[in-house]
N, C-alpha and C positions, 0 to 999 in steps of 0.2 A: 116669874112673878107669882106670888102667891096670892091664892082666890077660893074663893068660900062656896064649893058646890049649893046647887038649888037641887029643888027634889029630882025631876026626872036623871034616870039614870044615864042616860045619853048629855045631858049638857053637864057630866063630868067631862067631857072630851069639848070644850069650847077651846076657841083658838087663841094665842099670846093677847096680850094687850087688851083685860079685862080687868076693872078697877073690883077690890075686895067686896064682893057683893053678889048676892045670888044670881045665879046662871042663869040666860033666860032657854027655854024649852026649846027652841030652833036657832043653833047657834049661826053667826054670819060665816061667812067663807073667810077662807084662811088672808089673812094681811097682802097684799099684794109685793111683789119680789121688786119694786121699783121703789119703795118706800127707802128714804136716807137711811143707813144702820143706823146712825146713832138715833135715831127718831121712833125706830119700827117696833119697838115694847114699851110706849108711854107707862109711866106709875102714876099712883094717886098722886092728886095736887097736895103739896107741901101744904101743914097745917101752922108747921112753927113759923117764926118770921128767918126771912130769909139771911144767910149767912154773909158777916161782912164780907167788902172787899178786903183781900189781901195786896198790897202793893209788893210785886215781887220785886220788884228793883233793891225796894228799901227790904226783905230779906236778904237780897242776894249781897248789901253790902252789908250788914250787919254779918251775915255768916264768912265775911270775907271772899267769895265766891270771885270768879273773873266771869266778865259781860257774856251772857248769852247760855247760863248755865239750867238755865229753866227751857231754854229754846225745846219745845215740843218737836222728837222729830217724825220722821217718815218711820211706818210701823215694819215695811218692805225696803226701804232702798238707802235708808237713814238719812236723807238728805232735810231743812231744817223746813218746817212747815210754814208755808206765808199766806196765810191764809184757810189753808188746805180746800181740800176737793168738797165739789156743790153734793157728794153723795156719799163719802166716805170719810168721814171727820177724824182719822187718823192716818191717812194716806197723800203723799202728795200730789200734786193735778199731772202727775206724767202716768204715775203708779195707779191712779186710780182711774184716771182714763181707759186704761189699759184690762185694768181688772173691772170697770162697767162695761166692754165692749166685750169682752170673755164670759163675763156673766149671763150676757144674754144671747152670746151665740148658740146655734143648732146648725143639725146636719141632717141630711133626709134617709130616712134610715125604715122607710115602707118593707114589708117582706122580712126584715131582720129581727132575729129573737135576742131578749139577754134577759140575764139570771141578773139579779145582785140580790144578797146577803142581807140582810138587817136594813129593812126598809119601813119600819112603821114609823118613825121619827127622825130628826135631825137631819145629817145631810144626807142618809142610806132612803128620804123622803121624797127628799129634792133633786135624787138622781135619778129615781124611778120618776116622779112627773117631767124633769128632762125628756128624758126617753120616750114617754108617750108623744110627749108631743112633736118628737121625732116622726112619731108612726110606729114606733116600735112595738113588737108585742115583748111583753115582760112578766119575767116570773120572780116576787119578789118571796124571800123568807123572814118567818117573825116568830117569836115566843109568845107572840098576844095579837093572833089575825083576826079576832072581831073589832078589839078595837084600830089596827089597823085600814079595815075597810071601813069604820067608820069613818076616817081621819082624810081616809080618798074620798068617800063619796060627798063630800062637804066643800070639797074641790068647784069652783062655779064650771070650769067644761066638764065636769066630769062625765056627761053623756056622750063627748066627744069621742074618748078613748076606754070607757069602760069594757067592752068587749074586749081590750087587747090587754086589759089587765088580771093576772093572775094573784091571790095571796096564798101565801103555801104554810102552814103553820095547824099547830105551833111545833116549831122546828128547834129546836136546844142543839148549836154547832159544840156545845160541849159532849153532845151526844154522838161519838164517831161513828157511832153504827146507825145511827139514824142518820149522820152525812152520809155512808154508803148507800143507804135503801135510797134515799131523796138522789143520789148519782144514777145508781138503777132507773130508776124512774125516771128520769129524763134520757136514759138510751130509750126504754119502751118506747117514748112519747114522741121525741124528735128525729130528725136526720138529721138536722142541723144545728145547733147554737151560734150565733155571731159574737158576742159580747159576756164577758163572764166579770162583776166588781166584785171581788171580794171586800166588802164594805163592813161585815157584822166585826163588831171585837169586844170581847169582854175587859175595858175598864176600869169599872167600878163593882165589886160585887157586893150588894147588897145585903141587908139586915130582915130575917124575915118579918118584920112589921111592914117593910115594906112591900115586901112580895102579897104580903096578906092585903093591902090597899091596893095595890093594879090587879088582884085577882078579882075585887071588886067592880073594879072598871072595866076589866075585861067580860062577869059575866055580864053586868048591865049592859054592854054595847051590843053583846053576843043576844041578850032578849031583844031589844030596841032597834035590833039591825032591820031596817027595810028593803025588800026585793031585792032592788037593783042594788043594793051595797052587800045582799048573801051570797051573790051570784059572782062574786070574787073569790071567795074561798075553796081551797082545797084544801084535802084532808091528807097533810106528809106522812102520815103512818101508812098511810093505803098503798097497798099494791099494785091498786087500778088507779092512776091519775084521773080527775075529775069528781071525784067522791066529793058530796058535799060535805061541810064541819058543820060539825052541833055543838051546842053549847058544852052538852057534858063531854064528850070527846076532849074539846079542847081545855075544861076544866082537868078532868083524869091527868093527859099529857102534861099538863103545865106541873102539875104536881107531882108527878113522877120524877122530871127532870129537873126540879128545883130538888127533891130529898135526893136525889142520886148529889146534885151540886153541894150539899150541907152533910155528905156523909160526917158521922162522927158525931152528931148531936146540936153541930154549931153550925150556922153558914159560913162560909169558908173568910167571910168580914169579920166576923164574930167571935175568931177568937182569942179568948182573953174578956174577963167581965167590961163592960158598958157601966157600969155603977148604978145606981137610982136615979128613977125617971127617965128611962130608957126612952118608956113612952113619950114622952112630952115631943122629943127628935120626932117622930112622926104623925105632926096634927092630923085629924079625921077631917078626909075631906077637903084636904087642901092642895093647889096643886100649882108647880115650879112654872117654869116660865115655858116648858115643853109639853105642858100639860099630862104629867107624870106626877105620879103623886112626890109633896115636897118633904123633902129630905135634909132635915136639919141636925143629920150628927156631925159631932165637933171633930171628930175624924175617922178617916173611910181610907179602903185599900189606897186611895192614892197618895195621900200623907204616910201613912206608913214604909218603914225601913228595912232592910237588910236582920232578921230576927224579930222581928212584929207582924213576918207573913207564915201562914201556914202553908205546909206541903200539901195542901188541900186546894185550897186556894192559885198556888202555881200551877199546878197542873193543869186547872182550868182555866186559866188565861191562857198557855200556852196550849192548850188545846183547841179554843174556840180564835185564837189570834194568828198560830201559825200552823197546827196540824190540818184543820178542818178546812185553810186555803189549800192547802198540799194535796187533799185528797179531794178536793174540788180541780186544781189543775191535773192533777195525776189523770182523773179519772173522765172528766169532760175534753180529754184534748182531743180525741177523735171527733168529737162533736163539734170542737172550735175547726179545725183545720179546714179549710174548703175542700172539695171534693175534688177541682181541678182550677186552671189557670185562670177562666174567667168568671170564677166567684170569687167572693169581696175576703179579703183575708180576716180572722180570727181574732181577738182583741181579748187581753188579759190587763186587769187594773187592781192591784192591790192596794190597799188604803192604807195607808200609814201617817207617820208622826215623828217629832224632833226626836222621840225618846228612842229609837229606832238605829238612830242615827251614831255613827263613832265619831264624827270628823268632829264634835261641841267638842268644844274643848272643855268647859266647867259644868262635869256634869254634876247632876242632882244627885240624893244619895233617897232618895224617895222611890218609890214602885220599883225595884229592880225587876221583878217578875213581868210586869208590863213590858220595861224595856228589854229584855230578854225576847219575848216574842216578836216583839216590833221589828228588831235586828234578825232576828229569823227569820220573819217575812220577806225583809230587804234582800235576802241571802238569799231566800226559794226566788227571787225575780232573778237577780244578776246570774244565777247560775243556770236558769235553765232558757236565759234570754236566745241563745244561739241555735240549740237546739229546737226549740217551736218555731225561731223564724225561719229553718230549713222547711217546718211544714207548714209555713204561710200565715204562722198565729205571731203579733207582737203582745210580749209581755213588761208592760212599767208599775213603778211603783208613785205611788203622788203622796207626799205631803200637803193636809190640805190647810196649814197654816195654822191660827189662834181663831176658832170659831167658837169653841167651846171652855166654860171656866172646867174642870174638874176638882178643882181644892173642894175641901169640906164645906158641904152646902151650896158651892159655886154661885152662879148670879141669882137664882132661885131664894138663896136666902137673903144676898144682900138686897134684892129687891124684895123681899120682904120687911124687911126692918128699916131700910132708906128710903129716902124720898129722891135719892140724888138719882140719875142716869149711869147704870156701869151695865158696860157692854165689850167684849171684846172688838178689834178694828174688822173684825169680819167678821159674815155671818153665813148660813147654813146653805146657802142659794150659792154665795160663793166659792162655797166649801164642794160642792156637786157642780158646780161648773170646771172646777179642778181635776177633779175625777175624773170628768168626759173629754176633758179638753185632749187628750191624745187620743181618743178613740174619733171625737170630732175631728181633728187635724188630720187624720188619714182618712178619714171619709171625703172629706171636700177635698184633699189634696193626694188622690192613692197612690199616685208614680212618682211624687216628688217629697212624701213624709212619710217614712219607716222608720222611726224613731223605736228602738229594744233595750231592754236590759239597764235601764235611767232613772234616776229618782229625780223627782218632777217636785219646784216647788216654785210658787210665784211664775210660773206657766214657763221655767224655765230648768235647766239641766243642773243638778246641784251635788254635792261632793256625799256616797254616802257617811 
């Protein structure tokens, strides 16, 4: 949704479901994860008068159609909606039962450490507040950890588990030598790791106007950060784990690794001319329904084909999507492995997606470069599943479904220019519950669920 910042720099970072209108100065805690999807990002109230009914019947016979041709169905199991679910309005009550009671499980996971990738937003968010509230301690990575700790400490327990929370940034996994030194530094630091998500992936890559607006919100959050939300940060370039981040530190790094990413003059989005009024795609100050600045170009890496992507641009998806997991499993497997029979075995979760996948039968002819990585990832799980679980580590892969729009502008802009409700059938809560959900199944269940080497969708085993 898009929203009109107020002066303090800090309620740039206010949370979903704010009507167009100035930020107020302390924003509330983030929406609560029990909230109906289709309800949980209300828009402003409709100003026009409301749209007739449609009688689909009397369409379906005008277009000729046979009975039942509009029937809405199940988003998971296709079966015909009657009603659908009290909490997932495109689910039906088998499917959605099933995916509310997965949503809110946990596992007790005191003593146990995990890394995941790309945690300042979306579900790489929802994994890490998971996990604390496990008990876990966690070390999350970001390209923007001030405002990342802002976005935790906003959190209502957040005193709860603040101490067991780490932000390690800013970290660019397009930067492979800066995954190496950040692998380094967790042999200094730990004996152990239990849990490793490879959660970060490069997407969408951006236009630098935009990088110019989060660098904004990053350094505001980075001034406006109070005690207990600096006392998160660490400093990834250091050699000594525990270094605190400073403003300019993390301003330098960010801009380092954004012109390493635009080598060549263009960001790796960009090339090829935008035409006139480049600017307008990027209002000041306005921000999507992630609270990222809104992104209104008419098309982005993910629309683009086969010849509209630069060598520039592949490399780094496929660096930050499938290399930079390789050199995180490569390199933390001593650290996952337990040391002997009665510690808790090692847990590897790769993130992925449909585009990943061979078994579609009608694929897109959109992002090959994306799905390129994606299938790589699938490939670094299934092959090195037998081998880690000789040393006590399971590795899977999770599809975490349709949570996120990626088309041009995604729901960010049609909730900007609509008054209507469009949401994909899931959201980020249940996107991070997918994620954990085999790492939770062998915790609660150790002698009777070793599940390796499977790509996980809809909390079940699926073709890749």
């Amino acid at each position: 949704m898009a929203i009109q910042a107020g002066e303090p720099a800090t309620a740039l970072l206010d949370t979903p479901g704010s009507t167009p209108a100035a930020l107020p100065a302390a924003p509330p805690a983030t929406a609560p994860s029990d909230a109906p999807v289709a309800a949980r990002a209300p828009l402003p109230a409709a100003a026009a008068a409301p749209a007739p009914q449609v009688d689909i019947d009397a369409v379906r016979r005008a277009a000729s159609l046979p009975p039942g041709s509009f029937q809405q169905s199940c988003n998971i199991c296709g079966s015909a909606l009657a009603g659908g679910h009290h909490f997932y309005h495109q689910l039906c009550v088998g499917c959605g039962d099933l995916n509310f009671a997965k949503r809110n499980a946990l596992a007790p996971m005191s003593g146990k450490v995990a890394v995941v990738t790309g945690g300042r937003v979306r579900i790489g968010f929802h994994i890490v507040l998971k996990l604390l509230r496990c008990g876990c301690h966690v070390l999350t990575t970001t390209r923007y950890p001030a405002d990342a700790a802002a976005r935790y400490g906003r959190e209502p327990d957040f005193e709860e588990w603040r101490g067991r929370l780490e932000v390690v940034g800013p970290l660019d996994l397009c930067d492979l030598g800066v995954t190496e030194r950040f692998c380094d530094a967790l042999h200094a630091r730990f004996e152990r790791i239990d849990v490793l998500i490879n959660n970060a992936a490069q997407t969408l890559t951006r236009a630098p106007e935009w990088f110019e607006a989060m660098d904004r919100l990053e350094e505001g959050a980075a001034r406006d950060l109070p005690p207990a939300s600096r006392q998160l940060l660490l400093e990834s370039a250091s050699s000594a784990p525990g270094k605190l981040l400073t403003a300019a530190s993390s301003a330098e790094a960010r801009g380092e690794g954004r012109d390493a990413a635009a080598e060549g003059g263009n960001a790796p989005d960009q090339e090829g001319p935008l035409g006139e009024g480049c600017g307008l795609h990027f209002p000041p100050d306005r921000l999507d329904e992630s609270m990222q600045p809104l992104d209104l170009s008419p098309i982005n890496s993910w629309s683009r084909k086969l010849g509209q992507i630069g060598t520039s641009e592949m490399l780094h998806t496929v660096a930050a999507n499938a290399v930079a997991p390789f050199i995180l499993c490569s390199r933390l497997r001593g650290l996952l492995a337990p040391p002997d029979a009665a510690s808790g075995w090692g847990h590897i979760v790769n993130v992925n997606a449909l585009e990943g996948k061979f078994s579609v039968t009608k694929k897109q002819s959109s992002h090959p470069h994306t799905n390129m990585a994606k299938a790589a990832l699938n490939m670094l799980t299934c092959t090195a599943a037998i081998d880690l679980a000789q040393a006590r580590v399971l590795i899977n892969s999770v599809d975490t479904g349709w949570v996120t729009d990626m088309a041009p502008g995604g729901v960010g802009v049609l909730a900007s220019i609509h008054e209507t409700q469009v949401a994909p059938p899931l959201d980020e809560v249940d996107g991070a519950a997918r994620v954990l959900d085999p790492v939770f199944s062998h915790i609660n269940d150790p002698t009777g669920w070793r599940q390796r080497g499977k790509l996980w969708k809809d909390y079940r085993i699926v073709r890749w």
